[in-house]
C-alpha positions in Angstrom: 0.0 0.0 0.0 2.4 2.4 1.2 4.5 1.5 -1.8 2.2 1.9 -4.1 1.4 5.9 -2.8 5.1 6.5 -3.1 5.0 5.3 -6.8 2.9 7.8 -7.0 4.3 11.0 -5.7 7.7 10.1 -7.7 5.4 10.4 -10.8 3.7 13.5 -9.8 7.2 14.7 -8.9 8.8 14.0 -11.8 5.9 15.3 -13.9 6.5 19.3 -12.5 10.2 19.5 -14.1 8.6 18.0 -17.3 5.4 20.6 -17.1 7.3 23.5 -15.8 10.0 23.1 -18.2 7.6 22.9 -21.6 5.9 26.1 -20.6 9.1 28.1 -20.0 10.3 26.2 -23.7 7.1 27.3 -25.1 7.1 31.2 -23.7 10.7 31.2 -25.0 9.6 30.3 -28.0 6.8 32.9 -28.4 9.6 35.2 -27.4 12.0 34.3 -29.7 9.7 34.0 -32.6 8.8 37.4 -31.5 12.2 39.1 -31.5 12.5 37.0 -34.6 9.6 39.1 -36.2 10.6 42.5 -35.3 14.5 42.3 -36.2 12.9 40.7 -39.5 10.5 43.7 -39.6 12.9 46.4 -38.4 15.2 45.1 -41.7 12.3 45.8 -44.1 11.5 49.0 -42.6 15.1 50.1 -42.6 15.3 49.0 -46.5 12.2 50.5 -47.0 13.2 53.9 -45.8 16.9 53.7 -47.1 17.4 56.7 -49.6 20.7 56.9 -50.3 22.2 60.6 -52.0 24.1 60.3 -55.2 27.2 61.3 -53.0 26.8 58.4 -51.6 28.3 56.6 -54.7 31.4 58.1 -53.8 34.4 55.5 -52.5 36.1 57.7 -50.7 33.2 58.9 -48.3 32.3 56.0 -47.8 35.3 55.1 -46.3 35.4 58.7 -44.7 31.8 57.6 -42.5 33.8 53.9 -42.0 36.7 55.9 -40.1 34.5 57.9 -37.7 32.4 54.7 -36.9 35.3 52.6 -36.4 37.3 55.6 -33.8 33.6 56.8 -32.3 34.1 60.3 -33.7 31.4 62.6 -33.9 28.5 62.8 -36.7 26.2 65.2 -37.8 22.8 64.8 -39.1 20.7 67.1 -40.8 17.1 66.6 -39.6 14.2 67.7 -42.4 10.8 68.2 -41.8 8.7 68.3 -44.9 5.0 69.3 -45.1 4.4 67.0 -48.3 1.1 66.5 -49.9 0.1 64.7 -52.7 0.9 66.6 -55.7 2.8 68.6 -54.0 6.7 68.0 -53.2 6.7 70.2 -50.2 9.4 72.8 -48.7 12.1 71.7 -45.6 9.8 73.8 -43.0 11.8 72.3 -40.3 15.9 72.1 -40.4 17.4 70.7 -37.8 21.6 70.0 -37.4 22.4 67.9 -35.1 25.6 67.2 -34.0 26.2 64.1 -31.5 29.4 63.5 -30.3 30.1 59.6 -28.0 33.1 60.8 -26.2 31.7 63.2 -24.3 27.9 61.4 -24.8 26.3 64.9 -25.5 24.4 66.2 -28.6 24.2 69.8 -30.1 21.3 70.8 -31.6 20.7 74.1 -34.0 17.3 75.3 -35.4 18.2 76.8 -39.2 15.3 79.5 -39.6 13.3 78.3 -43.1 13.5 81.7 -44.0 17.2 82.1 -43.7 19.1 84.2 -46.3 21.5 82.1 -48.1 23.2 80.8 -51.5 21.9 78.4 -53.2 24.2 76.1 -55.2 23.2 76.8 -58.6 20.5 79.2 -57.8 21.8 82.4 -55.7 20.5 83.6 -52.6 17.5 82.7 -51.6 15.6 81.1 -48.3 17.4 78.4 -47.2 14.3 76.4 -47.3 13.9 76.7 -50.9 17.0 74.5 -51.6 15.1 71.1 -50.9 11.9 72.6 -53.1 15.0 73.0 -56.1 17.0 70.1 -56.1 15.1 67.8 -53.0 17.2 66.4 -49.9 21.1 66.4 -52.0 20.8 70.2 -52.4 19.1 71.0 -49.1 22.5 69.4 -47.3 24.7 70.4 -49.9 23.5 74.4 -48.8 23.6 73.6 -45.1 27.2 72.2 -45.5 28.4 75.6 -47.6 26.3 77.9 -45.2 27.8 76.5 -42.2 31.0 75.2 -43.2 30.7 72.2 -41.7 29.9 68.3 -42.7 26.3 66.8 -42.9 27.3 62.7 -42.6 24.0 61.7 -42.9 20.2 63.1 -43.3 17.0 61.9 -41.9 13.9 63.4 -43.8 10.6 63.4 -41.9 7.1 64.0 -43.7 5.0 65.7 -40.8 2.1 63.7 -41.2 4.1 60.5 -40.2 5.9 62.9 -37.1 2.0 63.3 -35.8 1.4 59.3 -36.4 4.5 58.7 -34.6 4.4 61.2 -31.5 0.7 59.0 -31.1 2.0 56.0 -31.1 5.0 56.5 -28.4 1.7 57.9 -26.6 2.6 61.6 -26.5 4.9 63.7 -25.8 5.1 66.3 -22.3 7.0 69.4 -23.2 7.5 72.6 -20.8 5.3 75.4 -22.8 6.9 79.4 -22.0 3.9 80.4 -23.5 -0.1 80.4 -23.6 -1.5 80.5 -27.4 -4.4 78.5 -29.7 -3.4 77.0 -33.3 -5.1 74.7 -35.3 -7.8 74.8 -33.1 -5.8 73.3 -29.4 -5.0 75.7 -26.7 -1.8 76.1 -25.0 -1.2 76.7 -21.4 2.0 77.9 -20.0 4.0 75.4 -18.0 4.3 71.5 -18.7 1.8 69.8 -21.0 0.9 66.7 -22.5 0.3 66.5 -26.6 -0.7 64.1 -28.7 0.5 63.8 -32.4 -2.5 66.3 -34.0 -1.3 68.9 -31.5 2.0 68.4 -31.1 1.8 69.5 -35.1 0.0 72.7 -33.9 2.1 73.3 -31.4 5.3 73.5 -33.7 3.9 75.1 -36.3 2.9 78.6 -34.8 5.0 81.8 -35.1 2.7 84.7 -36.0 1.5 84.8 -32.7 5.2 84.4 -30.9 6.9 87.5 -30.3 9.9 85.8 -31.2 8.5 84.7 -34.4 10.7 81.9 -36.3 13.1 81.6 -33.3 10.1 80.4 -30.7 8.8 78.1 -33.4 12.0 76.8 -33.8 12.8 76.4 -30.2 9.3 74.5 -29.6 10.7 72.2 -32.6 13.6 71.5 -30.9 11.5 71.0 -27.4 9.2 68.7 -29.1 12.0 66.9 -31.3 14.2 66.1 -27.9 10.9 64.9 -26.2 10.1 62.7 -28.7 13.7 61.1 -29.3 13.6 60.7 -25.1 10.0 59.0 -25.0 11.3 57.0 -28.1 14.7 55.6 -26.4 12.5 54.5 -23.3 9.1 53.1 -25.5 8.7 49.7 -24.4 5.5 48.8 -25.6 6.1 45.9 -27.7 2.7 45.6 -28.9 3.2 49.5 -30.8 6.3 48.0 -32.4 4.6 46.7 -35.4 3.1 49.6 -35.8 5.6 52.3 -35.8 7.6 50.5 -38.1 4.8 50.7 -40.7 4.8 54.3 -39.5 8.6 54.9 -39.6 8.7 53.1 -43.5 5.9 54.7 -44.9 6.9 59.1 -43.8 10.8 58.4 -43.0 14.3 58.5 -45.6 17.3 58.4 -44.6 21.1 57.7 -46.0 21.4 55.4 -42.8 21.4 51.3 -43.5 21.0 49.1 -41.4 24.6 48.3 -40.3 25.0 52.1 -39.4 21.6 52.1 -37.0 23.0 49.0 -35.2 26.4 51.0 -34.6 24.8 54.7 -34.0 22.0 52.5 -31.5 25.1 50.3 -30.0 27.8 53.7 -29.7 25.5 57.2 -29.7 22.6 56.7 -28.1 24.4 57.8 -24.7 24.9 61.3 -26.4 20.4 62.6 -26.7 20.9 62.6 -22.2 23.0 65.6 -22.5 21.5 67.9 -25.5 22.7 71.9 -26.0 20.9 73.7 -28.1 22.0 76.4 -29.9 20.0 79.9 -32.1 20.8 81.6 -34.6 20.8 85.3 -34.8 19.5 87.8 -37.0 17.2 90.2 -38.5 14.2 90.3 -40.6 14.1 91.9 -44.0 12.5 93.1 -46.8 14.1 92.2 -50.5 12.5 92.2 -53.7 8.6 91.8 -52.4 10.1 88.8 -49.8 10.5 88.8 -46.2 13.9 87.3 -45.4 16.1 86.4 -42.2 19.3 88.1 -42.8 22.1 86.2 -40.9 25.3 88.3 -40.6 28.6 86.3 -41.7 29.5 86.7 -37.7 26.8 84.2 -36.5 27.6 81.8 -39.1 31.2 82.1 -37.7 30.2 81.6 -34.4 27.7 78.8 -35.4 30.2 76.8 -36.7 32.9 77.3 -34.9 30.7 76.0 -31.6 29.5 72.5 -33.7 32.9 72.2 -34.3 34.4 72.7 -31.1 31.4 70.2 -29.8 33.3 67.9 -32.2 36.3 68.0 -31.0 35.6 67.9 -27.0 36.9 64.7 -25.7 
């Protein structure tokens, strides 16, 4: 009698390793074919939004962008943000350098006014915003690089309707507001609010009613930019994943593949906790029937030379 109960406690025994040790094999599995499934998605998404320039064809850059990878220098990156419609190729209403350098994990950021007086490879002077409407994202950098004086390594274009699909799906983003103001049909309080993607897109897009005009609508770009790249680096909903990948391949281009993502994720990412931004100086001006924002060569200099002394800090 007694036998035969302890014949059968060994089996029930023996059966919890078995039981316990399918369901961790089978949760592992759902996991793995899960990771599986994004990395396999993230790779389509990246090729889907890889847009390389026609400088790109170029050995010896290519082996210039290999070299600061390999010794973690710093990169810049020319962020666009394009109001495009269909029929319509759009203007760069948001320019954006930014500058990220991993030995010192910081990042500078600079707001280039649309309106910004400047030549034009090819065309003369003109608003700076104008280059990307001439000759789309090459001549857009190729103007920043002259105007500044300083390398773009990469670009990321950014169609706005996919930034207000995007700031939704990370779940918003909380910026601190200087201001109170309505746009687009949203009211702003002063202090520290919440928006979602519709009125993070208002919020960004006002100026006539700033007394600061361009420069507070650039600096609430840059607010809202940082937010979102901070709420981004934390997301850890995995069930949104899916999603903004469709998001990020159907309203993002970049000159970035897939190897260079891993290395910026696996070597920069330290740099968006310490950010500086910097503005740009200058007056507004009448020429020829068109309002322009005259920049004198002075804040260019000094522009310049403070990216490129970010650069350089070890």
């Amino acid at each position: 009698m007694n036998s035969r109960v302890d014949k059968r406690r060994t089996k029930k025994k023996r059966k919890w390793p078995f039981l316990v040790g399918g369901i961790i094999l089978v949760l592992l599995l759902i996991v793995v074919g899960y990771v599986y499934y994004v990395w396999d998605k993230v790779g389509d998404t990246v090729e889907t939004m890889h847009n390389p320039l026609a400088r790109d064809d170029d050995p010896e850059r290519q082996k210039e962008l290999e070299n600061i990878f390999e010794d973690k220098k710093s990169l810049n990156i020319l962020l666009l943000g394009v109001d495009q419609r269909e029929g319509d190729k759009g203007r760069s209403d948001t320019m954006i350098l930014m500058s990220l350098n991993p030995n010192t994990d910081s990042m500078a950021m600079v707001s280039i006014p649309r309106d910004t007086y400047v030549n034009i490879p090819g065309r003369g002077m003109d608003k700076i915003n104008h280059a990307y409407a001439f000759g789309d994202v090459e001549l857009a950098v190729q103007t920043v690089e002259e105007a500044f004086d300083l390398p773009v390594h990469f670009y990321s274009k950014v169609n706005m309707e996919g930034f207000k699909q995007g700031i939704d799906a990370i779940g918003g983003v909380t910026v601190t507001n200087d201001q109170a103001f309505s746009q687009g049909g949203s009211n702003f309080s002063e202090g520290q609010i919440q928006l979602n993607g519709e009125q993070a897109l208002s919020y960004i897009r006002m100026r006539k009613n700033d007394p600061r005009g361009d420069l507070g609508r650039n600096e609430r770009q840059r607010n809202v930019v940082q937010a979102a790249i901070k709420e981004g680096a934390s997301f850890s909903s995995i069930t949104k994943v899916g999603e903004i990948l469709n998001i990020l391949g159907d309203n993002v281009n970049t000159d970035l593949n897939m190897d260079r993502m891993q290395t910026m994720f696996s070597g920069y990412r330290g740099t968006i906790g310490n950010t500086k931004t910097l503005e740009i100086s200058g007056s507004g001006k009448m020429i020829n029937g068109g309002w322009y924002y005259i920049v004198p060569d002075s804040e260019f200099n000094r522009i310049t030379t403070e990216i490129t002394n970010h650069m350089e800090a070890r």
